[in-house]
Structures are given as structure tokens and as C-alpha cells.
N, C-alpha and C positions, 0 to 999 in steps of 0.2 A: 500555510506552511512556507516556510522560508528555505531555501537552498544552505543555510548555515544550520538551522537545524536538524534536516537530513544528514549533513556530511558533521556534526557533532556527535551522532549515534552509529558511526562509523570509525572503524580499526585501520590504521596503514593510511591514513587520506594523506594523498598528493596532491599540488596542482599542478596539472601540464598545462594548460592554458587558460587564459583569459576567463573563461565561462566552461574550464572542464576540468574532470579531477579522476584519478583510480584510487582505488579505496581494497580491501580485503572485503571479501565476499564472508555476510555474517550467515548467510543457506549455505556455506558448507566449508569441511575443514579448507580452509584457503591460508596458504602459507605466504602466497606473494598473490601482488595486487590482482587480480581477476576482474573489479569492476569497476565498469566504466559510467562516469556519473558528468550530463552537462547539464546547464539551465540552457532554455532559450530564451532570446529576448523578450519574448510576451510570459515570460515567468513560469510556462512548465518546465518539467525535470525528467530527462528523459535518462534511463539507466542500461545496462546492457550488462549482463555475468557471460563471461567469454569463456567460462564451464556451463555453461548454458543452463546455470539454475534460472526457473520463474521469476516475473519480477515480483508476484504475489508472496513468493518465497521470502523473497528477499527482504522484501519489506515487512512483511509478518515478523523476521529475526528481531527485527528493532521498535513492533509496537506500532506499523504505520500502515496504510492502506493504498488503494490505488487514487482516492481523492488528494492523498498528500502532493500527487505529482502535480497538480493545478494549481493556479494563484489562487487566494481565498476568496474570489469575485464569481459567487454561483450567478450570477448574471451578468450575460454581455449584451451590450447594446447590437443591434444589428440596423446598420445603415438603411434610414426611409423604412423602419418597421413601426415605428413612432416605439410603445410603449417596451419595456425590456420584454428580452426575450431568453427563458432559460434551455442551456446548453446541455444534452446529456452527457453523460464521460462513457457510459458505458452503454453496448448493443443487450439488446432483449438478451441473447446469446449468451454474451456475457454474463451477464447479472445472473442467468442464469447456472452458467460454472460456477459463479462465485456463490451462490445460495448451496450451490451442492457441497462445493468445498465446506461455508463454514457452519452446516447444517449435520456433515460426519463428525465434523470436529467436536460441536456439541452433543452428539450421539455416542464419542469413544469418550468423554467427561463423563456420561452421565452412568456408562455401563463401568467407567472405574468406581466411580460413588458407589451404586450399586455393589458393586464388587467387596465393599469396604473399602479400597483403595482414599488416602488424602490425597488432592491438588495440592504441588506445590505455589507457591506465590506467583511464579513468574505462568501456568497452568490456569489460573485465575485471572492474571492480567490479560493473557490473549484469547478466553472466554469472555470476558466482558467484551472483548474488541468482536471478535464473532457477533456476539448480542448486538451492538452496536450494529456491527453492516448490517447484520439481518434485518434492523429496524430500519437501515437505511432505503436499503431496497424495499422494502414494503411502503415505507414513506414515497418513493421512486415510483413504486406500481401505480398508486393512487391519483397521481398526477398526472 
């Protein structure tokens, strides 16, 4: 993920500086800018909702995950370790919120089907994205 296609999937983007920008917060009605979006120089993206929405939130509004925030280099060298060595991004802990998060998610879809209820399109998109991390993390566990 590149810092340009974050702040493309974003409302209201400014740039205050160099390597920083506020943007409209897409986790909630946000009428002026609320979020704080920079890269750092080794290419992550750190963001910040100053209405103190999640950043999981946040990124869900647009389709994105918390691995967007990394460069796309799942491995880093680590100095006199000879062969690569990969990085996790997320604690046991973690991963484990985030299975719970998108474990209800596919559990409130599955009770609307049930229901008869249709997903819309955009209900579909962020199902898949669910599926998706849940594969991810499971891929994660194995390793």
C-alpha cells in the first residue's frame, strides 16, 4: 500500500506537511477534518481520529486493513541474522480482537441471510475483507 492510495479513499485531504495530511474521518459523521494521517520515513502510516474513532474503524470505512499501514516488504532483514527474518505486525492479543471483531461481523451477515434479509454490495465487499483477515490470521497462527 502506498500513502497515495490511502489518502485517495479519503474526503477533505489536506496537506499540512511534508509527510502529513488531515483528511475527514470516513468512521463517523465528520463535517471537518478529524484525521490525522502521516507516513514515516521507513514507509508506515500512522493515523490518528481526534474523535477518537478505532483505527480498525477507520480503515474498514475504506476497504482497508491494519496491514495497509506497513510497506509491502513482509520481510525485513535484521542485521547479522544472515537469512530474512519475518516481522509480525500484530500481538497474539491482538489478532485475537481482531478474529472476534471479524468473526461477529460474519455472524450478524449470516443471521441476516438467515433472516431472508439481501446484503448490499458494499455488505459483500467487507465480508469478503472479513474472510480475507480471517484467512490471514489463520495463515499467521501456522507460522
Amino acid at each position: 500500500m502506498t500513502i497515495d492510495t490511502l489518502l485517495s479513499r479519503l474526503d477533505g485531504v489536506r496537506k499540512r506537511t511534508g509527510d502529513q495530511w488531515s483528511a475527514r474521518c470516513p468512521a463517523h459523521e465528520d463535517k471537518s477534518p478529524s484525521l490525522s494521517v502521516r507516513e514515516l520515513p521507513d514507509g508506515r502510516v500512522l493515523l490518528r481520529c481526534f474523535a477518537d474513532c478505532d483505527v480498525r474503524n477507520v480503515l474498514a470505512a475504506i476497504g482497508m486493513d491494519l496491514a495497509d499501514l506497513f510497506p509491502d516488504t513482509p520481510a525485513h532483514r535484521v542485521v547479522g541474522s544472515g537469512p530474512l527474518a519475518r516481522r509480525r505486525l500484530l500481538s497474539a492479543g491482538q489478532a485475537l480482537q481482531l478474529l472476534e471483531f471479524e468473526t461477529l461481523l460474519v455472524y450478524v451477515a449470516a443471521n441476516n441471510l438467515a433472516s431472508g434479509h439481501a446484503l448490499k454490495p458494499e455488505d459483500l465487499a467487507r465480508l469478503n475483507v472479513a474472510a480475507r483477515r480471517i484467512g490471514e490470521l489463520a495463515d499467521e497462527s501456522r507460522r
